[in-house]
Backbone as ProteinMPNN parsed JSONL, in Angstrom:
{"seq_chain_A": "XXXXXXXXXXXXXXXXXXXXXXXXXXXXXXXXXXXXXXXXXXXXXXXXXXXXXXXXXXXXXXXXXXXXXXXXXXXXXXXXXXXXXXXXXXXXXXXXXXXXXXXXXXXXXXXXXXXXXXXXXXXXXXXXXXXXXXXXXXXXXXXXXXXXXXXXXXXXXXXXXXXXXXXXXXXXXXXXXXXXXXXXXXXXXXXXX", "coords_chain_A": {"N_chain_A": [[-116.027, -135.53, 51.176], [-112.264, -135.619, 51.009], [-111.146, -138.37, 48.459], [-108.848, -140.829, 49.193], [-106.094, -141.06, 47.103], [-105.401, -144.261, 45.316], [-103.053, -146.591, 46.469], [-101.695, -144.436, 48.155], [-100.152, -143.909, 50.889], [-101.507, -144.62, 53.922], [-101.52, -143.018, 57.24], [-101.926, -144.452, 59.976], [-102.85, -143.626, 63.138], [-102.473, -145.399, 65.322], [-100.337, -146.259, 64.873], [-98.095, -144.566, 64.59], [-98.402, -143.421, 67.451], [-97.028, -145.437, 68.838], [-94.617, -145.216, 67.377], [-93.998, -142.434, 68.16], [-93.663, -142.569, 71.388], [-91.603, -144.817, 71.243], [-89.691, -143.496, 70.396], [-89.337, -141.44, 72.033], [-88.93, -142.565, 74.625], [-86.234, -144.146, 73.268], [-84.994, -141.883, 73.047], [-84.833, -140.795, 75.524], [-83.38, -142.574, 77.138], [-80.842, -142.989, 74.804], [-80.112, -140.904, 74.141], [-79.34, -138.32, 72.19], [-77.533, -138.341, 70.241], [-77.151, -141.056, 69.949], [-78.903, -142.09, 69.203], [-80.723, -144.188, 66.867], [-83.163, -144.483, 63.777], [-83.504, -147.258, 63.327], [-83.379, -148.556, 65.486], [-85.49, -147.019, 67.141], [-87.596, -147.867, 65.202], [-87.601, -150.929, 65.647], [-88.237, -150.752, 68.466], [-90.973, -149.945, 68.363], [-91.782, -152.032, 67.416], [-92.37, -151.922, 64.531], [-91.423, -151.192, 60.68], [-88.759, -149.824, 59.37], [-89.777, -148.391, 57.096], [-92.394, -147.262, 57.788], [-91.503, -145.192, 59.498], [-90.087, -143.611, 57.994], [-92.121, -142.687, 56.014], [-93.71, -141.164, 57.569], [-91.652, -139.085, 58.953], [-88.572, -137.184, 57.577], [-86.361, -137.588, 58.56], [-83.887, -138.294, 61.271], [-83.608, -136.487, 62.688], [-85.912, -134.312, 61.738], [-87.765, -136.072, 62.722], [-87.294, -136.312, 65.936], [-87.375, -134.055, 66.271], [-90.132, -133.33, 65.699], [-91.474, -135.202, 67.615], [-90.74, -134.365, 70.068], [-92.003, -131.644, 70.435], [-94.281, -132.596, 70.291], [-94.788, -133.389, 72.144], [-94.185, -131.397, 74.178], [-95.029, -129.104, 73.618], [-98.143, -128.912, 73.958], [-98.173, -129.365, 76.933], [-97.942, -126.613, 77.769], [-100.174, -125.522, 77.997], [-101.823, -123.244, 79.437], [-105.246, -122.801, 81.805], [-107.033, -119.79, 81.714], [-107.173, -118.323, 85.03], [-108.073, -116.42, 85.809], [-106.322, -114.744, 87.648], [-103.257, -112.515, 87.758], [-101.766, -114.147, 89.932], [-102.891, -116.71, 90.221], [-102.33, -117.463, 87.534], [-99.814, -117.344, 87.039], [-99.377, -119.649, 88.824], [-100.43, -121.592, 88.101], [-98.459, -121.777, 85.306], [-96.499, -122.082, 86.709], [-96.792, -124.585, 87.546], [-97.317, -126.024, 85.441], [-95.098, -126.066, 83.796], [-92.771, -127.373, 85.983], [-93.916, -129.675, 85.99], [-93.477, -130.524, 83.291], [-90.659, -130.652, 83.387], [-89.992, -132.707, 85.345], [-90.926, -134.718, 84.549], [-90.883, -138.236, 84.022], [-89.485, -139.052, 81.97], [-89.026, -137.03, 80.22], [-87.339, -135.478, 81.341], [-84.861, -136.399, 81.448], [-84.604, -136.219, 78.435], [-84.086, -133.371, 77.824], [-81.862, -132.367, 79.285], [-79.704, -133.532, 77.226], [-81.219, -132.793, 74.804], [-80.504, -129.97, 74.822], [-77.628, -130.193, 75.571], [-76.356, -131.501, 72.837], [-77.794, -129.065, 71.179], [-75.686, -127.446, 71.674], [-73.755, -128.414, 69.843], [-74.823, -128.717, 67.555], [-76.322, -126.634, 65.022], [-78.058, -126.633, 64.144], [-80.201, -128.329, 65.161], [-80.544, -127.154, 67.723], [-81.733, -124.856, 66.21], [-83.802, -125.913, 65.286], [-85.74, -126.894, 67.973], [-85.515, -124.668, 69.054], [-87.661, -123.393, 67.637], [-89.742, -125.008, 67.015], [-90.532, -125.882, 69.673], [-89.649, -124.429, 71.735], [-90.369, -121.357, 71.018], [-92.978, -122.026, 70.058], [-93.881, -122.741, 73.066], [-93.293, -120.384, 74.72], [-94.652, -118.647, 73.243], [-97.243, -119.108, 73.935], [-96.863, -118.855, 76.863], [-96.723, -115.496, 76.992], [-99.932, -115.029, 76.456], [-100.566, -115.425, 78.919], [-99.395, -113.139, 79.756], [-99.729, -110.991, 78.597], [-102.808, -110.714, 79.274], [-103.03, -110.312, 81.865], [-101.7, -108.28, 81.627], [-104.223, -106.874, 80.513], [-106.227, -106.818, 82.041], [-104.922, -105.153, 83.93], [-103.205, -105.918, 85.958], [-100.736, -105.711, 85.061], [-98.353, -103.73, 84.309], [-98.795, -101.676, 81.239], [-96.59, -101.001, 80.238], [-94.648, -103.002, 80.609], [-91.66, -104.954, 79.752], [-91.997, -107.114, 77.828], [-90.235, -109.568, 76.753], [-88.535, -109.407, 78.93], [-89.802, -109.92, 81.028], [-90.927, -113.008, 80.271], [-88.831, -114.253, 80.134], [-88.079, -114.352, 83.001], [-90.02, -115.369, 84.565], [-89.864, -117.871, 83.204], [-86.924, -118.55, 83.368], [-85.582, -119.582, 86.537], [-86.94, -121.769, 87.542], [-86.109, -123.629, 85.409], [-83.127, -122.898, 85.385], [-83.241, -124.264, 88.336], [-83.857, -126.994, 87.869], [-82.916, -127.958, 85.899], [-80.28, -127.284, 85.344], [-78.755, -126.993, 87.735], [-79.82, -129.017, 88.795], [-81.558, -129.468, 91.544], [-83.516, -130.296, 93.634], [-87.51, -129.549, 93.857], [-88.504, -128.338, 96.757], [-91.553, -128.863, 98.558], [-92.729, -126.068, 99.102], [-91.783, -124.935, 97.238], [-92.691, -123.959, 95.029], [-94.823, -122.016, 95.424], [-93.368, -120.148, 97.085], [-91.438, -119.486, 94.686], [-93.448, -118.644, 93.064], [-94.45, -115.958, 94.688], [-91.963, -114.409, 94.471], [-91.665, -114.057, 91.386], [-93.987, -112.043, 91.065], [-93.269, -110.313, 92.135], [-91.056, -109.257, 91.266], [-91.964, -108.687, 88.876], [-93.919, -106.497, 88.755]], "CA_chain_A": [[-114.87, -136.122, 51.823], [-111.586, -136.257, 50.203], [-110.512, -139.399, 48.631], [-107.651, -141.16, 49.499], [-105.581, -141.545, 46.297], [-104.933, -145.436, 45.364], [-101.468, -146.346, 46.418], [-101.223, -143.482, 48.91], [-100.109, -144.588, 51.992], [-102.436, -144.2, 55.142], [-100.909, -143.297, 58.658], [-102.024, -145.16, 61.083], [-102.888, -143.361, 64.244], [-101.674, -146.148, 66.621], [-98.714, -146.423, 65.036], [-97.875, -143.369, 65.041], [-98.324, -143.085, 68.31], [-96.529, -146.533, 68.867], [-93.539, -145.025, 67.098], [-93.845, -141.853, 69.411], [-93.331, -143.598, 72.225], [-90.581, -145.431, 70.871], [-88.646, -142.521, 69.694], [-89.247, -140.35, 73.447], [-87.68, -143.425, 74.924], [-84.766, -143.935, 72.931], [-84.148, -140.348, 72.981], [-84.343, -140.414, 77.16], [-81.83, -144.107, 77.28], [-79.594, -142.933, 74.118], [-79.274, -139.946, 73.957], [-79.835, -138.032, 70.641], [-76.655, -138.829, 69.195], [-77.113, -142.715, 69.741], [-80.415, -142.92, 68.681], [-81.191, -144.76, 65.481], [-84.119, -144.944, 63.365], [-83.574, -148.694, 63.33], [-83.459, -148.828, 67.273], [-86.953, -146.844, 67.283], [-88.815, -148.858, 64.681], [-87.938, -152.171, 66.329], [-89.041, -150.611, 69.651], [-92.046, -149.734, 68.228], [-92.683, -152.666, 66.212], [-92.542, -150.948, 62.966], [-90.186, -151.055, 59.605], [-88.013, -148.519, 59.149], [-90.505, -147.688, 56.295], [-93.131, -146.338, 58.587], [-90.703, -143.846, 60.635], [-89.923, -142.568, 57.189], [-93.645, -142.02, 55.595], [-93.605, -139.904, 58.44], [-90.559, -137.772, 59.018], [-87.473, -137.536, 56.289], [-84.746, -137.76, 59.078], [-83.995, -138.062, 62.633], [-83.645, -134.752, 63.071], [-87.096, -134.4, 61.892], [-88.809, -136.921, 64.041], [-87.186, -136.104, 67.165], [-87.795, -132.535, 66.532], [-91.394, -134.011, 65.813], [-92.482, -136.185, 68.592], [-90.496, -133.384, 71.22], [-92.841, -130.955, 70.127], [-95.757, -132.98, 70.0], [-94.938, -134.066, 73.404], [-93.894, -130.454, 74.839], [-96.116, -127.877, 73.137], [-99.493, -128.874, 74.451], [-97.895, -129.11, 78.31], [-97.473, -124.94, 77.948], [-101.535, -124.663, 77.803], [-102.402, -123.31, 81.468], [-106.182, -122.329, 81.422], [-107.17, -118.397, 82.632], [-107.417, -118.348, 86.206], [-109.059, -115.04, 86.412], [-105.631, -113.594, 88.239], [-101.997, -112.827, 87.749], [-100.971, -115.329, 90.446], [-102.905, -117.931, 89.943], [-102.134, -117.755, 86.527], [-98.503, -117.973, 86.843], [-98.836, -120.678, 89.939], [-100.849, -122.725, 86.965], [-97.861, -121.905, 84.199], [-95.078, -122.77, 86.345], [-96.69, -126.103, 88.349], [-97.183, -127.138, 84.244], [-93.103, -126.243, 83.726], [-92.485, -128.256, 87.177], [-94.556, -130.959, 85.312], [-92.912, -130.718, 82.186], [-88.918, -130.778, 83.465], [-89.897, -133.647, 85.945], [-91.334, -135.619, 83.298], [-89.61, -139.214, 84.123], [-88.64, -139.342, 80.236], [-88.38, -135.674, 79.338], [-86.392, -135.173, 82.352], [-83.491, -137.024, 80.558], [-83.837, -135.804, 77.127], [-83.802, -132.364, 77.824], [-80.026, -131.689, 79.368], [-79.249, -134.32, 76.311], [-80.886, -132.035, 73.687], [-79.702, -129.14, 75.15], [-76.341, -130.86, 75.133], [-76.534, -131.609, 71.427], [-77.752, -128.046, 70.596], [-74.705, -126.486, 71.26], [-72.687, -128.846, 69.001], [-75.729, -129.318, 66.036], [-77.234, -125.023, 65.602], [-79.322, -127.169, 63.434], [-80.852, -129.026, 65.982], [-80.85, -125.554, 68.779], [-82.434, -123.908, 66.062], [-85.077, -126.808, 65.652], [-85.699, -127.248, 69.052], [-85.678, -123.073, 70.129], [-88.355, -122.266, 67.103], [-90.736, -125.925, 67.126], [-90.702, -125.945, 70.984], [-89.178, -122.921, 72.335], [-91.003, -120.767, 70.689], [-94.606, -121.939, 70.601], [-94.023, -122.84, 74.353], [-93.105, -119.014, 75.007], [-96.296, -117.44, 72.597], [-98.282, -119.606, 74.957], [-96.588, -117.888, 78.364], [-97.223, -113.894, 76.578], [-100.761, -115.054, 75.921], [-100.586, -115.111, 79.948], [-98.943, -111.895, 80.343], [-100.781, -109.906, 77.57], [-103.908, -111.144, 79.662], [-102.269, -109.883, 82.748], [-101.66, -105.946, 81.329], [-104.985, -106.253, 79.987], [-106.989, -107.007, 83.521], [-104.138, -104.151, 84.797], [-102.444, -106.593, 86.661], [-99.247, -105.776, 85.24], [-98.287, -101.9, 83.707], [-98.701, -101.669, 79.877], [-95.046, -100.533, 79.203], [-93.923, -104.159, 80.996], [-90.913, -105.707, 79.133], [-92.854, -108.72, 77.689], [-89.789, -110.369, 76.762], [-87.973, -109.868, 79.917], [-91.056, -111.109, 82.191], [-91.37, -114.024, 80.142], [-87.464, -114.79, 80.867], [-87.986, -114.266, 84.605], [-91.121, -116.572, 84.662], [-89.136, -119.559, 83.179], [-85.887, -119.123, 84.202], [-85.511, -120.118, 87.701], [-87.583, -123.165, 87.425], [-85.227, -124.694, 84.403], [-82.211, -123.323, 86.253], [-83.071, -125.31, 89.605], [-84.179, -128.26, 87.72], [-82.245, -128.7, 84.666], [-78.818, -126.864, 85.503], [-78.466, -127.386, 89.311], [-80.334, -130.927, 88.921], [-81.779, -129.459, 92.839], [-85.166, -130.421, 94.014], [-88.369, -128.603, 94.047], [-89.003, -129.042, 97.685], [-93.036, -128.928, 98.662], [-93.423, -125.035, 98.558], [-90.743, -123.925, 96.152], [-93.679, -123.03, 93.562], [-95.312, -120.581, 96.047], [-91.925, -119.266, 97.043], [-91.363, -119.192, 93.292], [-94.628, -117.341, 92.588], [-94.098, -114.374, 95.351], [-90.647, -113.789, 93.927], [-92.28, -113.75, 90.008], [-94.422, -111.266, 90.79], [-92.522, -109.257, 93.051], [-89.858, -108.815, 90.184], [-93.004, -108.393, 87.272], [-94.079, -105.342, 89.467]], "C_chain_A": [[-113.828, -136.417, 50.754], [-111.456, -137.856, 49.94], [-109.046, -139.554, 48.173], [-106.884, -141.461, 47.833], [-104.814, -143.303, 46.009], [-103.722, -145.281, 45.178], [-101.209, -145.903, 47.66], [-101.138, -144.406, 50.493], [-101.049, -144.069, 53.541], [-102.213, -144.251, 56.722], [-101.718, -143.621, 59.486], [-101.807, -144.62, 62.412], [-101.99, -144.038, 65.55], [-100.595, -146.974, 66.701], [-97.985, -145.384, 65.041], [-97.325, -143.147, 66.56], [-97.139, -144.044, 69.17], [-94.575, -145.805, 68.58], [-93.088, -143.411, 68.159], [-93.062, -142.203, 70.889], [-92.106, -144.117, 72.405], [-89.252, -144.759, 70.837], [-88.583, -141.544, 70.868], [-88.379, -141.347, 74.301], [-86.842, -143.839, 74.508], [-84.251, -142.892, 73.572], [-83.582, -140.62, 74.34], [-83.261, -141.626, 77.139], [-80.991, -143.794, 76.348], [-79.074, -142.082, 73.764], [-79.514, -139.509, 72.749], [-78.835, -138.521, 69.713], [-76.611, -140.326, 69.216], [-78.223, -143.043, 69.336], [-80.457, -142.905, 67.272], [-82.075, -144.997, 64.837], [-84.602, -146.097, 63.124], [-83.766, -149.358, 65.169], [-85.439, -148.136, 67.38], [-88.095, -147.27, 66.805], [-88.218, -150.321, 64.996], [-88.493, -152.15, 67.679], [-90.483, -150.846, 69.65], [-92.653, -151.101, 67.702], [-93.023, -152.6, 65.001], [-91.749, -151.353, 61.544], [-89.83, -149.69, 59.474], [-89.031, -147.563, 58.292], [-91.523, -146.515, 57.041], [-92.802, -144.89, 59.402], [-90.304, -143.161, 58.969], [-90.826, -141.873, 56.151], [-93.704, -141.028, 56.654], [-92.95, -138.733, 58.803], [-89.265, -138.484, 58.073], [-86.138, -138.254, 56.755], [-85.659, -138.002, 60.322], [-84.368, -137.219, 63.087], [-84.989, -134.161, 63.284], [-88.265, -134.977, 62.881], [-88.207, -136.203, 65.345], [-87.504, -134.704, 67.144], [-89.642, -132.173, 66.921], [-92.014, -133.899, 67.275], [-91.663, -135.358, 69.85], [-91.273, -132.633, 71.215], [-94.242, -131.022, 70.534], [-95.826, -133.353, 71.65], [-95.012, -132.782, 74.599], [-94.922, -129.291, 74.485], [-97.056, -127.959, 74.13], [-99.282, -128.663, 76.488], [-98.001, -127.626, 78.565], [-98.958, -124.54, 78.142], [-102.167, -124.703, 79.246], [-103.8, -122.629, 80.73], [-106.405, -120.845, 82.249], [-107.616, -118.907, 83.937], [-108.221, -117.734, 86.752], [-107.542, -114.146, 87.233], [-104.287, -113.684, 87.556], [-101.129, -114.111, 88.456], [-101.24, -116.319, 90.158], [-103.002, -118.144, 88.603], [-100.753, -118.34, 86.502], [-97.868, -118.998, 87.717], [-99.165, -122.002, 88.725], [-99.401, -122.84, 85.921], [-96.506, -122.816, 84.996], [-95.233, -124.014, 87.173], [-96.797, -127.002, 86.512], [-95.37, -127.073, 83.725], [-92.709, -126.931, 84.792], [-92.602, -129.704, 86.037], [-93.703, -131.472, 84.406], [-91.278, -131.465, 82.186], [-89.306, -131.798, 84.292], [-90.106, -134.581, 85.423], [-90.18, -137.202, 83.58], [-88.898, -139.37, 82.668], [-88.242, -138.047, 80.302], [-87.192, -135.404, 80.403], [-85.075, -135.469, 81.866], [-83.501, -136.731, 79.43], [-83.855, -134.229, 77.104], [-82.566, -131.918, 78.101], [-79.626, -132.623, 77.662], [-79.621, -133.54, 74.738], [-80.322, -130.448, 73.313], [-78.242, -128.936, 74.603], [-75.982, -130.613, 72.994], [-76.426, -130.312, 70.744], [-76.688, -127.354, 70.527], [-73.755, -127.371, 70.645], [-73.698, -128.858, 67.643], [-76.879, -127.797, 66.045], [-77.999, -125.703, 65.18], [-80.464, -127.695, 63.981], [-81.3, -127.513, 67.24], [-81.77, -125.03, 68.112], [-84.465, -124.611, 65.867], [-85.993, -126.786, 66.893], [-86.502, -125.424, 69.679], [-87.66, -122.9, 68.475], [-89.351, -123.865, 67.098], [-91.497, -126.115, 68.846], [-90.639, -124.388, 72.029], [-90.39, -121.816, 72.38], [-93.023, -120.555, 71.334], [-94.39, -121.838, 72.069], [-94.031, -120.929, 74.905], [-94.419, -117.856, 74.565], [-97.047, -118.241, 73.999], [-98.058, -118.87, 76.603], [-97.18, -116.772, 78.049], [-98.631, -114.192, 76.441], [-100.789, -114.544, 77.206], [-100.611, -113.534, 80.321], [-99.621, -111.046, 79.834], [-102.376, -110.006, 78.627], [-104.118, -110.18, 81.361], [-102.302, -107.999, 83.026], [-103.352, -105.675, 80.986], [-106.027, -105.885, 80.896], [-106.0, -105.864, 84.29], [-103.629, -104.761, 85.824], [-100.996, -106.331, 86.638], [-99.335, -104.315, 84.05], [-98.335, -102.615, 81.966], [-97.741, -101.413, 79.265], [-94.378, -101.832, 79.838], [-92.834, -104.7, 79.936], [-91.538, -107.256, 79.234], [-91.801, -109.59, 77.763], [-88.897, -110.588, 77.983], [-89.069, -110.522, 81.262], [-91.154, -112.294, 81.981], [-89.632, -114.713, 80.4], [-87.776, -115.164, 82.421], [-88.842, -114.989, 84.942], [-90.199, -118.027, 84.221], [-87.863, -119.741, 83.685], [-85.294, -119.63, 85.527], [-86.029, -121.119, 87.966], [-86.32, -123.967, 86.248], [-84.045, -124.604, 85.377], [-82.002, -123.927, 87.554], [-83.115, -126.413, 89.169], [-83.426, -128.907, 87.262], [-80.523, -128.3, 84.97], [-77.912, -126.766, 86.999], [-78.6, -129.098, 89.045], [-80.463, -130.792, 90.813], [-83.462, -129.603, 92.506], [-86.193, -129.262, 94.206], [-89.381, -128.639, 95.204], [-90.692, -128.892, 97.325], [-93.616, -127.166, 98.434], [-92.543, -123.699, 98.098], [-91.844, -123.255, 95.008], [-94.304, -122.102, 94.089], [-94.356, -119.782, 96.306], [-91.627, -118.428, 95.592], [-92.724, -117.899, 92.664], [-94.471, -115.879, 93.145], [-92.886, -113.852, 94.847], [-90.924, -113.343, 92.188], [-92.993, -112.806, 90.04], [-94.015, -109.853, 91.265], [-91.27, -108.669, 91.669], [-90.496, -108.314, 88.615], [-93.759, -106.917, 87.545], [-95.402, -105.056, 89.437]], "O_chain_A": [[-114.075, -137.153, 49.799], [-111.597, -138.637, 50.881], [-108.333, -138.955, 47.368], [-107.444, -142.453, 47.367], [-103.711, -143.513, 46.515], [-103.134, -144.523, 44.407], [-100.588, -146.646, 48.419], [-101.885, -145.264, 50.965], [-100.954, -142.911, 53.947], [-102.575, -145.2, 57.417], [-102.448, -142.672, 59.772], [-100.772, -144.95, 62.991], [-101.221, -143.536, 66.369], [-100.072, -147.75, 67.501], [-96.987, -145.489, 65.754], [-96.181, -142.805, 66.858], [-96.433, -143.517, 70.029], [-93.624, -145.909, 69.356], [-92.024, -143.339, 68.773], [-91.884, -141.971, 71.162], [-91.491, -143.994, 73.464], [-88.133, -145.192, 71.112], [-87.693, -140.705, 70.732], [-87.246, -141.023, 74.656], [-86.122, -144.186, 75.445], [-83.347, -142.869, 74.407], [-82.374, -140.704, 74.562], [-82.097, -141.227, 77.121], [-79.901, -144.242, 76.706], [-77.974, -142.028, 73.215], [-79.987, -140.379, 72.018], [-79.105, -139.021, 68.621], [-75.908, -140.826, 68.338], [-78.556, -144.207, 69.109], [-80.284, -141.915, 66.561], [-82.283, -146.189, 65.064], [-85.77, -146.277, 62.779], [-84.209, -150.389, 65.675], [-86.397, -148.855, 67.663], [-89.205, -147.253, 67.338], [-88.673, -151.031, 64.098], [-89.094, -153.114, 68.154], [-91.14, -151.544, 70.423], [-93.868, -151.25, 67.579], [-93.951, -153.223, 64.485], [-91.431, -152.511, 61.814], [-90.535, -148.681, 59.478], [-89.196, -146.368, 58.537], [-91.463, -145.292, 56.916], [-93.502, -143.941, 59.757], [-90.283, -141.931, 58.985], [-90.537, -140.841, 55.546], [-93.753, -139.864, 56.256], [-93.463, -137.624, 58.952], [-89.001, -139.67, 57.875], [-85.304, -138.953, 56.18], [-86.862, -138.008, 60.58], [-85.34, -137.076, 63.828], [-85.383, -133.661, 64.338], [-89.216, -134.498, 63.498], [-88.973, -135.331, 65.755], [-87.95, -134.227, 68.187], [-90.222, -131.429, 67.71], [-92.68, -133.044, 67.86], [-92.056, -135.84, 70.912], [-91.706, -132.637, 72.367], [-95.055, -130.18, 70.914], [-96.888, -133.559, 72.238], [-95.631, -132.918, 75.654], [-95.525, -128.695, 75.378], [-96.963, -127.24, 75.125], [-100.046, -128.001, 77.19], [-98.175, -127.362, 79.755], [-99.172, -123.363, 78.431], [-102.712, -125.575, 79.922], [-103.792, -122.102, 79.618], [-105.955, -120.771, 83.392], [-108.389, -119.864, 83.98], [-108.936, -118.001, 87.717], [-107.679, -112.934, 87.4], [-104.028, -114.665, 86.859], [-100.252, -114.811, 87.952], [-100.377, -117.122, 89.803], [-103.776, -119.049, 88.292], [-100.477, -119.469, 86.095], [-96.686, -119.342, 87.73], [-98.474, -122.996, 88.5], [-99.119, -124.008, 85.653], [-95.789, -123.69, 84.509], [-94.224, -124.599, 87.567], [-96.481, -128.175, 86.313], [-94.675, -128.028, 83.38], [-91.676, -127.409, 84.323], [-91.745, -130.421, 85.52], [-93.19, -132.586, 84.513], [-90.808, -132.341, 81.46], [-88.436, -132.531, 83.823], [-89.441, -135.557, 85.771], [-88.968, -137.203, 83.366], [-87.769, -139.832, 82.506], [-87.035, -137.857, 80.451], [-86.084, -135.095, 79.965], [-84.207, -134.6, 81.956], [-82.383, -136.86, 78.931], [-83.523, -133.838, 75.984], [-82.046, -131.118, 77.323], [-79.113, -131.801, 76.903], [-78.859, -133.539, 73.771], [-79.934, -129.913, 72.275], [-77.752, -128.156, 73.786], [-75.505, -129.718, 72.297], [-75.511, -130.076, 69.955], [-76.493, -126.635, 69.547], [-72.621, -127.032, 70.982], [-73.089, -129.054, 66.591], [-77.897, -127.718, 66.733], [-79.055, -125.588, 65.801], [-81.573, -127.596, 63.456], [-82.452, -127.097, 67.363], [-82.742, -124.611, 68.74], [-85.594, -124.18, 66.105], [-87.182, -126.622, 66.621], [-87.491, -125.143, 70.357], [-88.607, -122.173, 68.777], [-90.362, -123.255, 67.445], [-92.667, -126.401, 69.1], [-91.396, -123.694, 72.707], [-91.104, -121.487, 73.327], [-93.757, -119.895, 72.07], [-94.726, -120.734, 72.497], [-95.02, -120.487, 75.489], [-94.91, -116.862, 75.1], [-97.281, -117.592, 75.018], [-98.972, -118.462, 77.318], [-98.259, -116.631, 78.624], [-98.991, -113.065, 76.102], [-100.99, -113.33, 77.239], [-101.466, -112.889, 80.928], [-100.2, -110.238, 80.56], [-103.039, -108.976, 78.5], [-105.116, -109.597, 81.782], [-102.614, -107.12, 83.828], [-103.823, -104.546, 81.125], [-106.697, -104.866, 80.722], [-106.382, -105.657, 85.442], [-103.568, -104.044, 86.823], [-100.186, -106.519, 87.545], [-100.209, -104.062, 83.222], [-97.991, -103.747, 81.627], [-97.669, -101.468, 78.037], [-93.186, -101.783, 79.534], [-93.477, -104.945, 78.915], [-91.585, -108.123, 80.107], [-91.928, -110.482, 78.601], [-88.471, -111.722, 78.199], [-88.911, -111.391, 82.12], [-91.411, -113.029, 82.935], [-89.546, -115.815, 80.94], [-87.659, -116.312, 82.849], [-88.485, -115.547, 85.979], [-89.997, -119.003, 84.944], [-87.535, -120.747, 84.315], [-84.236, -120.227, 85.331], [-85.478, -121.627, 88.943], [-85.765, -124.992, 86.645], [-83.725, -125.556, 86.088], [-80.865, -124.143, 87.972], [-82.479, -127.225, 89.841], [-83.052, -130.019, 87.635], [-79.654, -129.147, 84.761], [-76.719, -126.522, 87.18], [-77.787, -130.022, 89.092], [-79.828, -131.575, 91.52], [-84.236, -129.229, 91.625], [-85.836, -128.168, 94.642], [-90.588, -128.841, 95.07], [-91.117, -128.818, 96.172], [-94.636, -126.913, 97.794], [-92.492, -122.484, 98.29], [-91.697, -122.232, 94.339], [-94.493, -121.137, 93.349], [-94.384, -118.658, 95.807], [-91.591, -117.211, 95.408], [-92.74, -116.803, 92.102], [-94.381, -114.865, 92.454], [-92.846, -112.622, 94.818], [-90.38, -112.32, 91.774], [-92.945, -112.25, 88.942], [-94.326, -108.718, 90.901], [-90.907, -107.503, 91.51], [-89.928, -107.826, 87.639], [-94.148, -106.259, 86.58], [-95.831, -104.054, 90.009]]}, "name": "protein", "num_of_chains": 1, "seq": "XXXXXXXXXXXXXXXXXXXXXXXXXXXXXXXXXXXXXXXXXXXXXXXXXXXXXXXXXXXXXXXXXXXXXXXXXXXXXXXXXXXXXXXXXXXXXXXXXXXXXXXXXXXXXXXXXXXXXXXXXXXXXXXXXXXXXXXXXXXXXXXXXXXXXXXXXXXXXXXXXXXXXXXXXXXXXXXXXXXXXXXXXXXXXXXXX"}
């Protein structure tokens, strides 16, 4: 077992998580550009010190604890089919954009991204990204059971799988009545061929 070097400072799981927390609700009440690392470690209970043993900046943390909060939502388990694979991916994107917190910091970092690329590009390759390998794991899974042709445009399937769920949720801001996700599914596969 390593040891800890005397001195070294030792994070603290349940503050961590404490400052998490802290820093997903700011974000959703202030918005990225009002949120302060001094507003999230008094939420939390913390000193400033602690939010910065951890991440260097804002930028960092919120890029952080979005990540940490959004990644793992993208992991649907095999179903065994095409549909009910992609009824599983997009009731966890339902999940995700309804989110009573994320729900509000998503148009807000959105927002942001197109004034800070720094932050878009944070955001598209910590979140974006993984979230998207995790959809193709789907689809690759999909061609390989012959569910879906082997010359499929991966990256345009995996467009057509998320977009219509963000754009009702996040860019309408319209409801997902009771059987918009089956609706949603027959139209996903009908267009994945």
């Amino acid at each position: 077992m390593a040891r800890i070097p005397t001195g070294a400072a030792v994070l603290q799981p349940e503050v961590t998580r404490a400052i998490t927390d802290a820093a997903l609700r700011e974000l959703a009440e202030q918005g990225y550009g009002r949120l302060s690392m001094e507003a999230v470690a008094k939420r939390a209970g913390v000193g400033k010190s602690a939010l910065y043993r951890r991440w260097r900046s804002k930028h960092e943390m919120i890029t952080a604890v979005v990540a940490e909060f959004s990644v793992p939502r993208a992991d649907v388990e095999d179903t065994g089919s095409l549909r009910g694979d992609v009824r599983a991916m997009l009731q966890a994107v339902l999940d995700w954009l309804t989110h009573p917190l994320f729900s509000r910091i998503l148009p807000d970092l959105v927002a942001e991204g197109a004034r800070n690329p720094e932050l878009a590009e944070s955001v598209r390759t910590s979140i974006g990204g993984p979230r998207r390998d995790r959809a193709e794991v789907m689809v690759r899974r999909a061609i390989t059971r012959g569910e879906l042709p082997e010359d499929l445009d991966v990256e345009m399937a995996l467009d057509v799988l998320a977009a219509p769920i963000y754009w009702r949720l996040v860019v309408r801001q319209a409801p997902a009545g009771p059987d918009y996700l089956d609706r949603l599914v027959e139209y996903a596969l009908r267009a994945l061929g």
